[in-house]
C-alpha positions as CSV (number, residue, x, y, z in Angstrom):
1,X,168.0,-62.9,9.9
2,X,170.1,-61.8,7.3
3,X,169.2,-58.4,7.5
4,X,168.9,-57.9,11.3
5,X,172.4,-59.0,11.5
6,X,174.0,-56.3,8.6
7,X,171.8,-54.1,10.8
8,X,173.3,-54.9,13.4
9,X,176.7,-54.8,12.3
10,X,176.2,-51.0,10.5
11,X,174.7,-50.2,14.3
12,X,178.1,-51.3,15.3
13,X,180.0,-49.4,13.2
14,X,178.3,-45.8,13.9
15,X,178.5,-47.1,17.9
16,X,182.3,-47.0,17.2
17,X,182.5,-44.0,15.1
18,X,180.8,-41.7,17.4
19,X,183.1,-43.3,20.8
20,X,186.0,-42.3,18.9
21,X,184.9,-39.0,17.9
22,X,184.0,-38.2,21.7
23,X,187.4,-39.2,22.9
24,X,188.5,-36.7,20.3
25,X,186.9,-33.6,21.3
26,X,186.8,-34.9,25.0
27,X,191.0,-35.0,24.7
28,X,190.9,-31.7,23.0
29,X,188.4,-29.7,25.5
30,X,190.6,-30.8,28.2
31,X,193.6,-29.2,27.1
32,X,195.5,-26.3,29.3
33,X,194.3,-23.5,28.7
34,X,196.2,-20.0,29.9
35,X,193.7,-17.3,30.2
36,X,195.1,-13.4,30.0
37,X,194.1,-10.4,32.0
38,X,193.7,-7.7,30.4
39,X,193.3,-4.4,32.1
40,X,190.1,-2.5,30.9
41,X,190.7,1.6,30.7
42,X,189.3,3.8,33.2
43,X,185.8,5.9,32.3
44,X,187.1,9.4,31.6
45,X,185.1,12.3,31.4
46,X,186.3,15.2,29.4
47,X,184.8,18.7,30.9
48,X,185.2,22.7,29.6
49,X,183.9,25.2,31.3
50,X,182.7,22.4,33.9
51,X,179.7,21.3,30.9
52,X,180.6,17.3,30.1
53,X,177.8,16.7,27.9
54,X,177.8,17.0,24.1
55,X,176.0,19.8,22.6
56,X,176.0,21.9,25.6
57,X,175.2,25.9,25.5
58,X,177.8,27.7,26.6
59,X,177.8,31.6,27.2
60,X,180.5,34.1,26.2
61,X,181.0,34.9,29.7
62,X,182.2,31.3,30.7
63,X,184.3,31.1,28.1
64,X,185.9,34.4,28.8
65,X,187.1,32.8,32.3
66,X,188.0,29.1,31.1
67,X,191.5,28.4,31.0
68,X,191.9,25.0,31.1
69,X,190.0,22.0,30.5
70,X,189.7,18.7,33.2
71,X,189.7,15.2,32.6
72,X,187.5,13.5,35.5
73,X,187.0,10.1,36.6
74,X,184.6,8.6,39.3
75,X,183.4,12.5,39.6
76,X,187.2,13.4,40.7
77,X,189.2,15.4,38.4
78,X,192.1,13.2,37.2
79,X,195.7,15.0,37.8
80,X,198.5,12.9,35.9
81,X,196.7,12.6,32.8
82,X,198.2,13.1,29.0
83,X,195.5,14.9,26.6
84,X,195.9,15.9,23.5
85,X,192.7,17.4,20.9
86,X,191.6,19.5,18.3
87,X,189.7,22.8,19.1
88,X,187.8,24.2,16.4
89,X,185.5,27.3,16.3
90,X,182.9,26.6,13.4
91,X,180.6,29.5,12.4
92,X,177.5,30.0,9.9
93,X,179.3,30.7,7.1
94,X,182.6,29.2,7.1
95,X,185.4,27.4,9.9
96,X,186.6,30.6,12.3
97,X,190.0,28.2,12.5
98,X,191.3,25.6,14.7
99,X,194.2,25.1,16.8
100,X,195.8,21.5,18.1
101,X,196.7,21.3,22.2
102,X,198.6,19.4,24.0
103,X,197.7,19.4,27.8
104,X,195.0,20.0,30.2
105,X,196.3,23.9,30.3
106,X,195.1,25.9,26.8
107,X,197.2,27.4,24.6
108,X,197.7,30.8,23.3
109,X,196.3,29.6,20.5
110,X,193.2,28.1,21.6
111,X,192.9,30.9,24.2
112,X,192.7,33.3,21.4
113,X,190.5,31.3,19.1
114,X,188.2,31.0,22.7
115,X,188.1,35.1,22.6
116,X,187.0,35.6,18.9
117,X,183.9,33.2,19.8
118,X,180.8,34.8,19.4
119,X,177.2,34.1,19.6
120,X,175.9,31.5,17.4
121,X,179.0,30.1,16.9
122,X,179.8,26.4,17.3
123,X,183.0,24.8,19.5
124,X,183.8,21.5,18.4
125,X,186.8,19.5,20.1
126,X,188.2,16.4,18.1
127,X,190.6,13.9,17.8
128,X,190.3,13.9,21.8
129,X,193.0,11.6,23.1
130,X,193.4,11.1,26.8
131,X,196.4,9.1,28.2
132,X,196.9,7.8,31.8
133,X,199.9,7.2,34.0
134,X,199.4,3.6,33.7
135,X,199.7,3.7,29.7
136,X,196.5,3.0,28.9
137,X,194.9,5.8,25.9
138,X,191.8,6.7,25.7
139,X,189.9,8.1,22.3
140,X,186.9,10.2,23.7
141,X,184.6,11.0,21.2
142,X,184.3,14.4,19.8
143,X,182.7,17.1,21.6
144,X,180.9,20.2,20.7
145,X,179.5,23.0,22.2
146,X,177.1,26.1,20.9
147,X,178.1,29.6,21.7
148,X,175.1,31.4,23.2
């Protein structure tokens, strides 16, 4: 008798324990909660010489013509875009050099680096940084391209 009733009471005890920890975390899950929206960036596609995959062969002749590279989005090229990146020309032996633009238009600079390309030669673009009108930036990853 004795012992049902200590069982009893330690029943008891544990009953009351675990109410008062469920009206705990039952007051605490319904708490407001504010939720924020957060705008998720647009899929840009970066595009030279109208190739947008990586690793692409491109022929002298293309990049003769190129003067500008496109940003695209949803298969539309994207007009009010910032873009900034690194063009560099890497060949067999050693980096041909490498020239920083800002701008869907290339520079001089890149222009010229474009013209001493030759065959066998590798175009790598870095630091790829594309900025919409809305203020959202985008970091594409690097592309690169083989001279053929």
């Amino acid at each position: 008798m004795r012992i049902r009733f200590s069982l009893f009471i330690t029943i008891a005890i544990l009953f009351s324990v675990v109410a008062i920890s469920c009206k705990t975390k039952k007051g605490a899950g319904s708490a407001n909660v504010r939720t924020l929206s957060m705008k998720t960036p647009g899929m840009y596609m970066f595009s030279f010489a109208g190739k947008t995959t990586p690793d692409a062969v491109i022929t002298t002749r293309e990049l003769a013509v190129v003067d500008k590279v496109k940003i695209l989005s949803k298969g539309k090229e994207v007009q009010n875009v910032t873009l900034k990146f690194k063009m560099k020309i890497i060949r067999a032996e050693a980096d041909a050099g490498s020239a920083m633009n800002d701008g869907t238009e290339l520079s001089s600079e890149v222009k010229d680096l474009l013209k001493s390309a030759v065959a066998g030669d590798k175009i790598s673009f870095e630091s790829i940084r594309i900025a919409a009108q809305g203020g959202e930036e985008v970091i594409y990853p690097p592309m690169s391209f083989v001279v053929k």
